[in-house]
Short mmCIF file of the C-alpha atoms (twelve columns), coordinates in Angstrom:
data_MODEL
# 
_entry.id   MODEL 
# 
loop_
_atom_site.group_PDB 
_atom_site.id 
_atom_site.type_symbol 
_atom_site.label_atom_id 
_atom_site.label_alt_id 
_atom_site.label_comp_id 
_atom_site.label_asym_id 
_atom_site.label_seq_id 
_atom_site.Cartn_x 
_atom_site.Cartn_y 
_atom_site.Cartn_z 
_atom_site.pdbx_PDB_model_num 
ATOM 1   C CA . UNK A 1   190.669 0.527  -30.486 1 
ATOM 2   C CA . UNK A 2   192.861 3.702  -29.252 1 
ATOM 3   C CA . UNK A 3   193.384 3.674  -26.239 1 
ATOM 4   C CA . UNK A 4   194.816 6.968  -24.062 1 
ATOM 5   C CA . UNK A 5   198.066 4.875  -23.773 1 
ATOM 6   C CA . UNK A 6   198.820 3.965  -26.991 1 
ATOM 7   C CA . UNK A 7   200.473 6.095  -29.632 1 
ATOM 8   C CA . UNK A 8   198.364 6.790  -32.677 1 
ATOM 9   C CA . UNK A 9   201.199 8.477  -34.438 1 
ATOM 10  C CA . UNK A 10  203.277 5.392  -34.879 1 
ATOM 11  C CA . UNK A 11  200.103 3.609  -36.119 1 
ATOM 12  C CA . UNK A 12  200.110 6.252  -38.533 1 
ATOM 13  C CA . UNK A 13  203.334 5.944  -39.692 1 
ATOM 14  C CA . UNK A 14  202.677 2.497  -40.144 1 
ATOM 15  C CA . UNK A 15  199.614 3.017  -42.168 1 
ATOM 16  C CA . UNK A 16  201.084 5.639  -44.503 1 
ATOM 17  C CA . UNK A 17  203.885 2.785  -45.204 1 
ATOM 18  C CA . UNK A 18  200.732 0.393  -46.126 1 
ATOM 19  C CA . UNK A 19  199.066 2.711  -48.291 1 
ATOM 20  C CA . UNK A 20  202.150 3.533  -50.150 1 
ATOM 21  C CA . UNK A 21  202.030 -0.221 -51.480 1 
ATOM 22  C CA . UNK A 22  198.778 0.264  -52.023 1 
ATOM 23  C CA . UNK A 23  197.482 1.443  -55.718 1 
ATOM 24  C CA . UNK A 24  196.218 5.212  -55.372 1 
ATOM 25  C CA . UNK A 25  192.528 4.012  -54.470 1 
ATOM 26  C CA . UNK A 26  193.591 1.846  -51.505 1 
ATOM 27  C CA . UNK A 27  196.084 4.654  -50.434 1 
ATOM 28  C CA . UNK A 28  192.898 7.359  -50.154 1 
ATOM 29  C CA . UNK A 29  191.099 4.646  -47.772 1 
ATOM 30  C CA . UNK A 30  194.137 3.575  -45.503 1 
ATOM 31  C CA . UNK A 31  195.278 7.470  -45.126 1 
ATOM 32  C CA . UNK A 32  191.661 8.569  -44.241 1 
ATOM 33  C CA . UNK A 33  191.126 5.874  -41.751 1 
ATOM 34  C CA . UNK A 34  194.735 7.014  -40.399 1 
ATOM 35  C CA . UNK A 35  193.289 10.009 -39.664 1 
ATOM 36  C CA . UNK A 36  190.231 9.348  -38.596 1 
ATOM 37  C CA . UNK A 37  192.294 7.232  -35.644 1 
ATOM 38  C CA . UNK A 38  194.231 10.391 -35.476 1 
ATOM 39  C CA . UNK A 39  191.395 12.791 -34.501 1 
ATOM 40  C CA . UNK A 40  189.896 9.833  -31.981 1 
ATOM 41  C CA . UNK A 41  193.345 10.293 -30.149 1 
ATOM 42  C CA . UNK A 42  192.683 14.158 -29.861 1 
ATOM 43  C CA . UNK A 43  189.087 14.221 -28.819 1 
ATOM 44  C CA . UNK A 44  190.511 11.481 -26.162 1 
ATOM 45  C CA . UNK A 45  192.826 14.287 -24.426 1 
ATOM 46  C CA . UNK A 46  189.649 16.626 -23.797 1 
ATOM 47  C CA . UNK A 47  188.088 13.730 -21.921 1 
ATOM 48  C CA . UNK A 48  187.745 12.086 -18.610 1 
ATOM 49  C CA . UNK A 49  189.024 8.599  -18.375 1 
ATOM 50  C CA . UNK A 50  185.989 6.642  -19.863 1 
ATOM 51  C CA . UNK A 51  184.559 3.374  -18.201 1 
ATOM 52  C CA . UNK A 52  185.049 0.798  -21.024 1 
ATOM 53  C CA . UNK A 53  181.484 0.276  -21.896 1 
ATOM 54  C CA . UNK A 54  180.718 3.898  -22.289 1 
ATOM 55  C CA . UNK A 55  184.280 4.581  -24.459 1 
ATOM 56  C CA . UNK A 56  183.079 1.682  -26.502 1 
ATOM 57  C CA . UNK A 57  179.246 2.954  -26.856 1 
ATOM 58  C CA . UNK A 58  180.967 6.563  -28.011 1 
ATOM 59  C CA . UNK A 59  183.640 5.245  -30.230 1 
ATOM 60  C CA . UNK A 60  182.518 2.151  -31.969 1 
ATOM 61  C CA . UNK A 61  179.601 0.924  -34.162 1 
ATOM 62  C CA . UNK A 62  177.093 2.974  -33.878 1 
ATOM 63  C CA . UNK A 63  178.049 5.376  -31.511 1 
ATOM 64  C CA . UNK A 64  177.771 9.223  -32.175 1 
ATOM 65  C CA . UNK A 65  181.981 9.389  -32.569 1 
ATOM 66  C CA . UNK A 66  182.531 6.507  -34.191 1 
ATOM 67  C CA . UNK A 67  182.512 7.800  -37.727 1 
ATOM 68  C CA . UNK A 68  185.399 10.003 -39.413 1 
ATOM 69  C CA . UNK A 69  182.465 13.055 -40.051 1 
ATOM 70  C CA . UNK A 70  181.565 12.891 -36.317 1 
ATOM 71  C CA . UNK A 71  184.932 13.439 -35.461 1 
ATOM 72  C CA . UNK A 72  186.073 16.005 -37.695 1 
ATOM 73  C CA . UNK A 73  183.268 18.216 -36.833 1 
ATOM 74  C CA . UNK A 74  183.823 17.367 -32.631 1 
ATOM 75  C CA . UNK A 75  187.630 18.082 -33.211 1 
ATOM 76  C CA . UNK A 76  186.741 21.489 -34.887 1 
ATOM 77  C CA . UNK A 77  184.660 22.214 -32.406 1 
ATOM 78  C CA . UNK A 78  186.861 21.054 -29.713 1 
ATOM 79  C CA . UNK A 79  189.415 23.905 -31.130 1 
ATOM 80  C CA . UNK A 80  191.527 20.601 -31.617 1 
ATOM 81  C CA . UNK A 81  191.836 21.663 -35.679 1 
ATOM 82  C CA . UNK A 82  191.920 25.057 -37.686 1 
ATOM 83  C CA . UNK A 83  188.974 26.365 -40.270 1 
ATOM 84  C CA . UNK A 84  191.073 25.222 -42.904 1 
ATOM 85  C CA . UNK A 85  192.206 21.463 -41.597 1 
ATOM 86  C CA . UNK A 86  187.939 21.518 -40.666 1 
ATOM 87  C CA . UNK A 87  187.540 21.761 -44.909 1 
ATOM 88  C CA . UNK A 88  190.720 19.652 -45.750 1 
ATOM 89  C CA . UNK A 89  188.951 16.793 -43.656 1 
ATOM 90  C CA . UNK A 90  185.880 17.284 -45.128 1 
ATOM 91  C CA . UNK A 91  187.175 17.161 -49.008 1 
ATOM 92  C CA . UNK A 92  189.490 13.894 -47.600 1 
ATOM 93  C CA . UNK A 93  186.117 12.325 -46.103 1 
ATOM 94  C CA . UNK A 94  184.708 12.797 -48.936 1 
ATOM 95  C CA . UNK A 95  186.937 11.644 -51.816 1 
ATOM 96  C CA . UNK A 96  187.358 8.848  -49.602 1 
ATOM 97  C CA . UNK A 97  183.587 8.196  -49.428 1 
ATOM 98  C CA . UNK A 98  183.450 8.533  -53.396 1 
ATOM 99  C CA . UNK A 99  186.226 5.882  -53.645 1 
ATOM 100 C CA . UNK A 100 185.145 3.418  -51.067 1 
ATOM 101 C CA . UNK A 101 181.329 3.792  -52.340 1 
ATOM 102 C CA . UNK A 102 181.140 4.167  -55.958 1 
ATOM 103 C CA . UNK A 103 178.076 5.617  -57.806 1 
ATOM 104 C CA . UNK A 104 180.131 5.112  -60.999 1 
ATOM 105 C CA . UNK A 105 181.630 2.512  -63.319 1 
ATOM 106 C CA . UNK A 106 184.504 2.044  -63.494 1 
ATOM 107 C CA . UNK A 107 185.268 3.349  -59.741 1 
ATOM 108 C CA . UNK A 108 186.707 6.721  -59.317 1 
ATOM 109 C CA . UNK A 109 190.294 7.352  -58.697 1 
ATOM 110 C CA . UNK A 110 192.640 10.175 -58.249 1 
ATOM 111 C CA . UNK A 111 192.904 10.594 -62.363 1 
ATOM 112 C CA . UNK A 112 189.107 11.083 -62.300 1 
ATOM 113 C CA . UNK A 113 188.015 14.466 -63.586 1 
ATOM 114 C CA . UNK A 114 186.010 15.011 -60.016 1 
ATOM 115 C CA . UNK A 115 188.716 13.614 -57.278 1 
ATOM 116 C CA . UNK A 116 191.168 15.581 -59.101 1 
ATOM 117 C CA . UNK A 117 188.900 19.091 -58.483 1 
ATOM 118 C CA . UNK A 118 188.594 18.228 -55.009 1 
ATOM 119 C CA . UNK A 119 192.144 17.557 -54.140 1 
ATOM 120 C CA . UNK A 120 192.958 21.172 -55.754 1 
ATOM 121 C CA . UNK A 121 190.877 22.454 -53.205 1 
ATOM 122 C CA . UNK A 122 193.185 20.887 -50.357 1 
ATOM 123 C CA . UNK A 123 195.662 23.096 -48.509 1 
ATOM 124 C CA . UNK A 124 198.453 20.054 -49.646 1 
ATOM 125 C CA . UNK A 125 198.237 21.087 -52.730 1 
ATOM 126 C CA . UNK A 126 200.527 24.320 -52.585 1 
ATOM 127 C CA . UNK A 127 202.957 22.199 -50.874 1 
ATOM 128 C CA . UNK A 128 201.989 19.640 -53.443 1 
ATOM 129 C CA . UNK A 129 206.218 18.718 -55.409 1 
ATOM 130 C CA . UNK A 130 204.325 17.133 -58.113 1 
ATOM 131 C CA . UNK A 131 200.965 19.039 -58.147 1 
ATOM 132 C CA . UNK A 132 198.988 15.565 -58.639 1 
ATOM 133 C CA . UNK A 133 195.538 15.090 -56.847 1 
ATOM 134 C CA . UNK A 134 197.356 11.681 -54.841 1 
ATOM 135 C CA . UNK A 135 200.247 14.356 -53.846 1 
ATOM 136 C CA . UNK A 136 197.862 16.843 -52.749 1 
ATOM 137 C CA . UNK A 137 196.334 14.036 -50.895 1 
ATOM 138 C CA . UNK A 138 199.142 12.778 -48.759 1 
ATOM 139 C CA . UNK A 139 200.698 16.103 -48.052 1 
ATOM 140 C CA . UNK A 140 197.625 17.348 -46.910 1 
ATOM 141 C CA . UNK A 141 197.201 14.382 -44.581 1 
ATOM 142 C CA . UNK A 142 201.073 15.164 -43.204 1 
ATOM 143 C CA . UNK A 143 200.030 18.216 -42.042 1 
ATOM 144 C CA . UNK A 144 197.462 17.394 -40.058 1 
ATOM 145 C CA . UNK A 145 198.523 14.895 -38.583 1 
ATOM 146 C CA . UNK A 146 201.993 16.696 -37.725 1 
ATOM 147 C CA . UNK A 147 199.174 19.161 -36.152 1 
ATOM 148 C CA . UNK A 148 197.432 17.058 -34.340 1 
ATOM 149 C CA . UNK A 149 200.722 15.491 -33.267 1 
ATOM 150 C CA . UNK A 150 201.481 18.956 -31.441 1 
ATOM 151 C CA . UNK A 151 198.351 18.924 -30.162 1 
ATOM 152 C CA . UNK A 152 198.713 15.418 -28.484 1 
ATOM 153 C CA . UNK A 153 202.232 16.601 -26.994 1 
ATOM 154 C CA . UNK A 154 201.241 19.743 -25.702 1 
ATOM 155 C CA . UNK A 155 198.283 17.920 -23.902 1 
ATOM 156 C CA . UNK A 156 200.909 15.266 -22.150 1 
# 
């Protein structure tokens, strides 16, 4: 759980070193729930000091911010992310969901015909060195957490 004290950013930085020893499936899922932890800490600075029953309630299981859709579309609406991080999200959320759930056999990855269209829709992919869906993937995900990282400091 994130708490106001901690710092989600060095979690993150943790978590992108884990998914780079991860193959390129396992990197989608650790950078996404990176993220996902990422937005929680935003949303947090627009709040009140929660009682811990009612932070749990809102930010675990079942509760309405638990999941990383819930939270992209509260942090957009929060002002806490731009238009175009709101999309980026929501093509990351997904190629993660595709991944992590697989309709198909074998499982998709980032060489898949359909992970690869999605990631050229991603903002990363202009800053993209080697133009690869994965690349794409992870720069995109540096950005907005380096936003998000501003937004955290300017809130302290």
């Amino acid at each position: 759980m994130t708490s106001r004290d901690e710092n989600p950013f060095r979690n993150f930085g943790r978590a992108i070193r884990d998914a780079l020893t991860h193959a390129g499936n396992g990197q989608a899922l650790v950078l996404a729930s990176a993220l996902s932890g990422c937005l929680e800490a935003a949303i947090r600075t627009k709040m009140v000091k929660l009682p811990k029953e009612l932070d749990k309630g809102l930010f675990r299981g079942y509760g309405p911010l638990a999941h990383f859709k819930a939270r992209i579309d509260i942090a957009f609406a929060l002002g806490l992310i731009t238009p175009e991080m709101y999309n980026d999200l929501d093509i990351i959320r997904d190629v993660r969901n595709r991944i992590a759930h697989p309709e198909d056999v074998p499982t998709p990855s980032f060489d898949s015909p359909d992970i690869i269209e999605k990631c050229k829709r991603l903002s990363g992919m202009r800053a993209s060195t080697k133009g690869t869906a994965i690349d794409a993937y992870h720069a995109t995900a540096m950005s907005i957490v380096e936003h998000l990282r501003n937004v955290l400091s300017c809130s302290s």
